[in-house]
Backbone as ProteinMPNN parsed JSONL, in Angstrom:
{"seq_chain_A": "XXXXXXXXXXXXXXXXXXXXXXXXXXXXXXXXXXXXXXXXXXXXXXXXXXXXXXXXXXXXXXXXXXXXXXXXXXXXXXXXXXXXXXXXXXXXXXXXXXXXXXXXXXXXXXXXXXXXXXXXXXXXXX", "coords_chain_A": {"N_chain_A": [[-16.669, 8.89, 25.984], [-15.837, 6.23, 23.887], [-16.272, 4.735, 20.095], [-16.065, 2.373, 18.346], [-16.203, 1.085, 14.862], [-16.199, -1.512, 12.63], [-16.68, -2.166, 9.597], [-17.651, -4.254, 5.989], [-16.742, -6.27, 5.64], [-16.155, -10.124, 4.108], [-16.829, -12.46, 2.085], [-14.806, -14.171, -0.235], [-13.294, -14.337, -3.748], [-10.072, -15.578, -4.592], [-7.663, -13.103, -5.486], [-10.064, -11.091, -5.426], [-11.293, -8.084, -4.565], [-11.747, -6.209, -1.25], [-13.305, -3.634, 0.36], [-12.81, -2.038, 3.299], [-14.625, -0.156, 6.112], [-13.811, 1.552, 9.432], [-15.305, 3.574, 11.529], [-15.542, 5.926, 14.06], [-16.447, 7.085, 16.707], [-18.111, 9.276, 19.279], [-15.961, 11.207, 21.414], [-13.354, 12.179, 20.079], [-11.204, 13.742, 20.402], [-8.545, 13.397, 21.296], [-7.917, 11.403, 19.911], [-5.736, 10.393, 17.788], [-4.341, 8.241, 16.39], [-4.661, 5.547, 14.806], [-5.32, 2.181, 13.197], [-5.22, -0.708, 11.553], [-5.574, -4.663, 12.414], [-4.871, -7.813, 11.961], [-6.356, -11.374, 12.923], [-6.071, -14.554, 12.97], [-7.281, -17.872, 14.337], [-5.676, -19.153, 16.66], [-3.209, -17.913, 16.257], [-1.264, -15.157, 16.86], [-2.533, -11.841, 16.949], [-1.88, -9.119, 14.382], [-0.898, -6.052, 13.12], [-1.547, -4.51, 10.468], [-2.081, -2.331, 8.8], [-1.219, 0.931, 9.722], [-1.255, 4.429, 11.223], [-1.057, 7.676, 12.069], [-3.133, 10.475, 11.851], [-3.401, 13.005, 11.32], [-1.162, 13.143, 9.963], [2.132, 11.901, 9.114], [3.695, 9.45, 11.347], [3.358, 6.074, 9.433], [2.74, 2.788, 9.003], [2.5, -0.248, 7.155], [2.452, -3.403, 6.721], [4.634, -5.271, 5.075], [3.343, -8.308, 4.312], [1.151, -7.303, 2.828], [1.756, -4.932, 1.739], [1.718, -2.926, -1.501], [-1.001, -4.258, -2.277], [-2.862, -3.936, -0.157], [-4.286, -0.87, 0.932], [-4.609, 1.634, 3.017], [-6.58, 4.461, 3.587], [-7.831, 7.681, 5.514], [-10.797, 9.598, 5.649], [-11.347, 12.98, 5.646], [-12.975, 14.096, 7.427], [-11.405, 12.856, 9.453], [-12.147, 10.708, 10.945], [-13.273, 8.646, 9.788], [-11.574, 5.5, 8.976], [-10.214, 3.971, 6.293], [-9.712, 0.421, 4.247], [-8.673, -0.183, 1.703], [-8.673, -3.586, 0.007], [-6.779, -5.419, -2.072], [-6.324, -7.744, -4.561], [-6.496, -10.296, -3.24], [-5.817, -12.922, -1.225], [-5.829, -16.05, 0.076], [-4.985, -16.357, 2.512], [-5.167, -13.902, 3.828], [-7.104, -14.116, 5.05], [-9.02, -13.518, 7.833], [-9.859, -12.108, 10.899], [-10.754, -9.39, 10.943], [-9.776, -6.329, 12.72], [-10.198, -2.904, 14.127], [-8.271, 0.004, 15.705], [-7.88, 2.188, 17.841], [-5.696, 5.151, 19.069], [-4.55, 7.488, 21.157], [-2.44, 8.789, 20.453], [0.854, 7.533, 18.07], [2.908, 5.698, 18.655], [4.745, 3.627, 18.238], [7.427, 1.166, 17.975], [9.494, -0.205, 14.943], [6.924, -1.716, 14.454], [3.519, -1.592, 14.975], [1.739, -2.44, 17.809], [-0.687, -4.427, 19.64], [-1.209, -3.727, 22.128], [-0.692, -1.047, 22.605], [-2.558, -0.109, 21.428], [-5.893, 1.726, 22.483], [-8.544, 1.686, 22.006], [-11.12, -0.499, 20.434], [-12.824, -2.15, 17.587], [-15.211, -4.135, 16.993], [-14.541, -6.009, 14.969], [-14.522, -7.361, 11.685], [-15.627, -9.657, 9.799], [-13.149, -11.127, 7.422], [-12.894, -13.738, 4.634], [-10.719, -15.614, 2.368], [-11.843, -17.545, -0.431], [-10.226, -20.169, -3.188]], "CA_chain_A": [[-16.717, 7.546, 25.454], [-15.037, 6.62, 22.421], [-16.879, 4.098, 19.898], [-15.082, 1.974, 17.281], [-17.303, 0.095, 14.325], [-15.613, -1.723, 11.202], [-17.808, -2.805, 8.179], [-17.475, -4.163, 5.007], [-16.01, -7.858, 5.885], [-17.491, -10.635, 3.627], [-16.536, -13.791, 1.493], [-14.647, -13.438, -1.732], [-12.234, -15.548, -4.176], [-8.986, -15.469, -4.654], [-7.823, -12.251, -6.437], [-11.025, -10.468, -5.205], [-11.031, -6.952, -3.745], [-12.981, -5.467, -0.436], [-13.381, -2.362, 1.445], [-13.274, -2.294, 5.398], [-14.284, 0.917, 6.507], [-13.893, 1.673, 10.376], [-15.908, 4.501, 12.112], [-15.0, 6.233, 15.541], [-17.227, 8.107, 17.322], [-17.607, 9.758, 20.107], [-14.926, 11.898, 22.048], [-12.146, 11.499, 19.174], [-9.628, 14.952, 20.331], [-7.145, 12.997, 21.803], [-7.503, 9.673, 19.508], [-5.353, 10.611, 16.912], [-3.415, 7.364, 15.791], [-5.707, 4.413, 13.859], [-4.99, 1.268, 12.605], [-6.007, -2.232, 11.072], [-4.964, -5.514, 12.894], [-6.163, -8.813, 12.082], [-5.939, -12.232, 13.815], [-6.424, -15.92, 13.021], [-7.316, -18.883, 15.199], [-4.257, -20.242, 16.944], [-1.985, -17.105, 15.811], [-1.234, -13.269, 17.208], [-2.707, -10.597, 16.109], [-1.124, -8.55, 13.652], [-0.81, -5.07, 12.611], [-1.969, -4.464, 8.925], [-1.741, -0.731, 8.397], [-1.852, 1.9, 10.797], [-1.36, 5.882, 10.852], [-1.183, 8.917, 12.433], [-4.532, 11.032, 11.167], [-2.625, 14.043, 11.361], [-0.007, 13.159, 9.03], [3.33, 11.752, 10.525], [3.937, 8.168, 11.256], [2.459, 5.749, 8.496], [2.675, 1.554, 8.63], [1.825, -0.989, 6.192], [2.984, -4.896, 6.627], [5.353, -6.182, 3.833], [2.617, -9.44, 3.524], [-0.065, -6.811, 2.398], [2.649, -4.708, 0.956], [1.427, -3.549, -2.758], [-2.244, -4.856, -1.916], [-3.488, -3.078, 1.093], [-4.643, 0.603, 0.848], [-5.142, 2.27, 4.156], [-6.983, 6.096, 3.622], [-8.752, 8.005, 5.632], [-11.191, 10.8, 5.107], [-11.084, 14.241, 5.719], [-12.841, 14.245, 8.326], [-10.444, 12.0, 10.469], [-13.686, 10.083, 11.886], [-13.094, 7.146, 9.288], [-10.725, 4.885, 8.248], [-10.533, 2.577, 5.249], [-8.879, -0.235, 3.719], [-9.06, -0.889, 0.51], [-7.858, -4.873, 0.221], [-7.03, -5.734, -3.632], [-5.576, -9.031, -4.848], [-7.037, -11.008, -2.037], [-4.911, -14.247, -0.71], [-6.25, -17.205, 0.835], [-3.581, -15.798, 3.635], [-5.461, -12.148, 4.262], [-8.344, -14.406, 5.442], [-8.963, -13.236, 9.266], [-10.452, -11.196, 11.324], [-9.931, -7.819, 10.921], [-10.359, -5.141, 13.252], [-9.945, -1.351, 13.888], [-8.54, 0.408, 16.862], [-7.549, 3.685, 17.617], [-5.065, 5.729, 20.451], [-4.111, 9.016, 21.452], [-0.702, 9.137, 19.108], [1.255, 6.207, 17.748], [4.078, 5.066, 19.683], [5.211, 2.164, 17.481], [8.724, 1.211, 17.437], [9.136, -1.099, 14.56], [5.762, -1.993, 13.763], [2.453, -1.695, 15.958], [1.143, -3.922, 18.59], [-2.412, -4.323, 20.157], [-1.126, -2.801, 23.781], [-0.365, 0.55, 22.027], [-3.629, 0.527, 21.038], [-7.026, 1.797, 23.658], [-10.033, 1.544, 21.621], [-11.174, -1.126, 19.526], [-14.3, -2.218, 17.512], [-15.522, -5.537, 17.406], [-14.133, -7.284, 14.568], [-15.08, -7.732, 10.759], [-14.511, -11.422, 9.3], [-12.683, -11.641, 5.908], [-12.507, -15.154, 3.65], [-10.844, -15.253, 0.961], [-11.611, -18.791, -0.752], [-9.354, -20.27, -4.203]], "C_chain_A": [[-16.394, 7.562, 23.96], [-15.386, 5.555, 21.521], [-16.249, 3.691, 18.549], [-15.862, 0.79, 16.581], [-16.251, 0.112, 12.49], [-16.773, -2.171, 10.486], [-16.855, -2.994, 6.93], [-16.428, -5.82, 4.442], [-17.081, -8.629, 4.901], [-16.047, -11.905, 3.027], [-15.914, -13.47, -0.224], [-13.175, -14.793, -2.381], [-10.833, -15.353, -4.558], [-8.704, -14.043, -5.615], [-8.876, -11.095, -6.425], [-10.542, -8.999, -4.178], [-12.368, -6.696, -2.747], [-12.325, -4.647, 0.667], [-13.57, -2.469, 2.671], [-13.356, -0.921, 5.563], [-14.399, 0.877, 8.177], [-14.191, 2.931, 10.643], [-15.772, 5.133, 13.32], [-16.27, 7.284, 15.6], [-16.993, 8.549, 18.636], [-16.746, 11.336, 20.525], [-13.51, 11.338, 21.433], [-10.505, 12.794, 18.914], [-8.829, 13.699, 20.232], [-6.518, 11.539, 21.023], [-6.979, 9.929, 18.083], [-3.843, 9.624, 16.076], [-4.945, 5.808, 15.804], [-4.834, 3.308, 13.003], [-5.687, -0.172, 12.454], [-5.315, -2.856, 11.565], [-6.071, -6.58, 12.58], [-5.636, -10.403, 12.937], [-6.931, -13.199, 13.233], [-6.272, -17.127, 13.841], [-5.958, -19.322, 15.883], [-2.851, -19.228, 16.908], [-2.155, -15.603, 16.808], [-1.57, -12.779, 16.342], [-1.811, -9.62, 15.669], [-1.101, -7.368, 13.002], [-0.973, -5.283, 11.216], [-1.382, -3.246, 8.028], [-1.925, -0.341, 9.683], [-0.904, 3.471, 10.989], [-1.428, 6.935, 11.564], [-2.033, 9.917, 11.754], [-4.055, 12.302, 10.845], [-1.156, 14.461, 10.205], [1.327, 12.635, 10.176], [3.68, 10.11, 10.27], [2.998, 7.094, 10.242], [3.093, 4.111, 8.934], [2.071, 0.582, 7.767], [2.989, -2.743, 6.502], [3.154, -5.144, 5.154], [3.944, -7.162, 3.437], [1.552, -8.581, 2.789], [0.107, -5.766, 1.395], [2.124, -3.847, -1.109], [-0.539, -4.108, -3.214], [-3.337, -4.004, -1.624], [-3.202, -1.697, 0.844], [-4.926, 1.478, 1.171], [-5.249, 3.92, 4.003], [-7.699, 6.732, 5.136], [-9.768, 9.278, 5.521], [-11.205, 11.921, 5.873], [-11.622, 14.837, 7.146], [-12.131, 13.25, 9.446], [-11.05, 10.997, 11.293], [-13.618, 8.377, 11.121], [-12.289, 6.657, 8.549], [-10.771, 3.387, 7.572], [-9.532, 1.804, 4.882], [-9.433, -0.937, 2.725], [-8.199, -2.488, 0.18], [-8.143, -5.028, -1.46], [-5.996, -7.301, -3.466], [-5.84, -9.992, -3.486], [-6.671, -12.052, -1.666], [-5.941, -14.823, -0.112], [-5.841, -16.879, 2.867], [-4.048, -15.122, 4.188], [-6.882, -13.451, 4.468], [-8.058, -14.449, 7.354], [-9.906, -12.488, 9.863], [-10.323, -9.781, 11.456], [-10.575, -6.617, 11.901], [-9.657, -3.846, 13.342], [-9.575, -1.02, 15.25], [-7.82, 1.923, 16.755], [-6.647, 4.139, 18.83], [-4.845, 6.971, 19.786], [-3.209, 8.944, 20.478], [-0.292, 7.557, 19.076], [2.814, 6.159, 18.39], [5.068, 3.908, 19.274], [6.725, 2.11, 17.241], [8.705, -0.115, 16.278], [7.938, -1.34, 13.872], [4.626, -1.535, 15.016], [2.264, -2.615, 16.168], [-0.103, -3.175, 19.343], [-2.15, -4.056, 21.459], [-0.812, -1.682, 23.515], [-1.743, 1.145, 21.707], [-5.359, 0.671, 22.152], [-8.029, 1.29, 23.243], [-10.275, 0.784, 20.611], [-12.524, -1.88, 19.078], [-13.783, -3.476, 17.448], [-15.409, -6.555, 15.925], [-14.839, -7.177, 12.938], [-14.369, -8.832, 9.8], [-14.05, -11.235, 7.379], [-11.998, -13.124, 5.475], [-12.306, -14.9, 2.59], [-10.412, -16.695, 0.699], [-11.001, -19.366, -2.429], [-10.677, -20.771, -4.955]], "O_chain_A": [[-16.563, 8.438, 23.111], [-14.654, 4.683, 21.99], [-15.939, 4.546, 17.719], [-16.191, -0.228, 17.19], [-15.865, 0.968, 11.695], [-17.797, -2.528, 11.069], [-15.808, -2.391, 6.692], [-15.806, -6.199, 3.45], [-18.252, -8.295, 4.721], [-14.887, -12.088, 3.399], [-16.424, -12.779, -1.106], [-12.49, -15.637, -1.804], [-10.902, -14.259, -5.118], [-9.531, -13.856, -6.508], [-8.738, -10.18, -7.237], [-9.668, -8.961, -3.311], [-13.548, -6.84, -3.066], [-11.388, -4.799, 1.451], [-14.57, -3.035, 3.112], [-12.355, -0.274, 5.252], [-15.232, 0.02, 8.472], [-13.437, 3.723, 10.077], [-16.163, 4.188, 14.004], [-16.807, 8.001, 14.756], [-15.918, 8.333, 19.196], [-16.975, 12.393, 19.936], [-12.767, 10.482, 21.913], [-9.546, 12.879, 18.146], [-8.541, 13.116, 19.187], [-5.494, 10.877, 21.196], [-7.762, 9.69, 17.163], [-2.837, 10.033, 15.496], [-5.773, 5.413, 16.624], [-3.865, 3.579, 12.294], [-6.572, -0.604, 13.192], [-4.18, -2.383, 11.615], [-7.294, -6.57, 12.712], [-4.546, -10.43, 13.508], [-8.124, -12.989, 13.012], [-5.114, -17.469, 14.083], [-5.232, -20.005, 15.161], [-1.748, -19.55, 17.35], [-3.204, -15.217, 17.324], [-1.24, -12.953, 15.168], [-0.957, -9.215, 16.459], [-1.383, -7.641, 11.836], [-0.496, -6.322, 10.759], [-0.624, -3.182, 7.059], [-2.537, -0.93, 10.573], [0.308, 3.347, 10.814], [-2.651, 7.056, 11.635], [-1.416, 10.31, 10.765], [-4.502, 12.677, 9.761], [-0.527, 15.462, 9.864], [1.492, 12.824, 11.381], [3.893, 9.64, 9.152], [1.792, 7.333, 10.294], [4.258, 4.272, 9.296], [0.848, 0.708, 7.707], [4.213, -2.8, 6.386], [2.293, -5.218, 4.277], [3.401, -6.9, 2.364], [0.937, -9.27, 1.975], [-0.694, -5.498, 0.5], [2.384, -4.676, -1.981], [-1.027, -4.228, -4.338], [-4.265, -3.53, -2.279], [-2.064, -1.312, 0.575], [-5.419, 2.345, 0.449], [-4.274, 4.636, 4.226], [-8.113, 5.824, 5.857], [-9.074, 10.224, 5.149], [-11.019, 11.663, 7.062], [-11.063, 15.69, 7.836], [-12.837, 13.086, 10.442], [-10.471, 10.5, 12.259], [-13.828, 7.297, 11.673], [-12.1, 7.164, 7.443], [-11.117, 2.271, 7.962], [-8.396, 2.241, 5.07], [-10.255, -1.853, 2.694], [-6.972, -2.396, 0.136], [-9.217, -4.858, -2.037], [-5.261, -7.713, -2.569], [-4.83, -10.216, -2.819], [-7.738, -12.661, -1.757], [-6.929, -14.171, 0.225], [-6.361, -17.166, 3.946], [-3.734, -15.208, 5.375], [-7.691, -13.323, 3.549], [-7.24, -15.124, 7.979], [-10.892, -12.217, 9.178], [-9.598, -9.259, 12.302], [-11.699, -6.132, 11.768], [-8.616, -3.663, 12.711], [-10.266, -1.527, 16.134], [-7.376, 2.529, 15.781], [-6.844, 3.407, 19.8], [-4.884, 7.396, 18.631], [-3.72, 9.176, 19.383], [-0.796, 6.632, 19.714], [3.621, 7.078, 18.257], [5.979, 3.436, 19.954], [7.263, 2.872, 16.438], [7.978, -1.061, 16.582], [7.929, -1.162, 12.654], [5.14, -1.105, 16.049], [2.371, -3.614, 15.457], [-0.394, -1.998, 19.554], [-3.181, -4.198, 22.117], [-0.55, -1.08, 24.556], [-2.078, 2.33, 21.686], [-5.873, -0.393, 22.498], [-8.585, 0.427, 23.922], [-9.707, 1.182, 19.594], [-13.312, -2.235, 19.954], [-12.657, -3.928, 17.659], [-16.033, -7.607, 15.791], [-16.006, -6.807, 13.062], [-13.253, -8.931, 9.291], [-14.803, -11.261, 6.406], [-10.906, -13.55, 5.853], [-13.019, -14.282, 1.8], [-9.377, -17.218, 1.113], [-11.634, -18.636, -3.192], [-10.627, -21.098, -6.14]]}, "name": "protein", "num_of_chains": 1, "seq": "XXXXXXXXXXXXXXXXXXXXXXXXXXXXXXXXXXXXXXXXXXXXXXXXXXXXXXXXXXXXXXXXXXXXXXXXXXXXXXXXXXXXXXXXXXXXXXXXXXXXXXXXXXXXXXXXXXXXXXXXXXXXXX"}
């Protein structure tokens, strides 16, 4: 079983920076591709960042571009996103998911991806 937990979602003003870190646990051999996707009311969800832990394939969305700061640490167990300059725009839901390898032609999509935590809300108000 493979266990996927973001933190670090919150309320902030225009220009404001915040940290999302996402956590995996579990049985994490084989889950060696991670990424951020977020999604607003009415819209598709959207790839943010996302990575190969291993080194290798790397993504980052143009809108976040410059902004967005996707690490993760050493031990390969958690991945962060540092969000700077904070839009009205980057207000969503953001979550974390994880697969075996990354497969992405183009960009990533949320059927590439197996395991996914449950969501941390970001507002960012002017």
């Amino acid at each position: 079983q493979v266990q996927v937990a973001e933190s670090g979602g919150g309320s902030v003003q225009t220009g404001g920076s915040l940290r999302l870190s996402c956590t995996v646990s579990g049985n994490t051999r084989r889950h060696l591709c991670m990424g951020w996707f977020r999604q607003v009311a009415g819209k598709e969800r959207e790839a943010v960042a996302a990575m190969a832990t291993m080194g290798g394939s790397t993504y980052i969305a143009d809108s976040v571009k410059g902004r967005f700061t996707m690490s993760v640490d050493n031990d390969k167990s958690t991945l962060n996103l540092q969000m700077n300059d904070l839009k009205p725009e980057d207000t969503a839901m953001y979550y974390c998911a994880t697969n075996e390898a990354c497969w992405w032609i183009g960009y990533p999509k949320s059927p590439e991806f197996t395991y996914w935590g449950q969501g941390t809300q970001v507002t960012v108000s002017s």
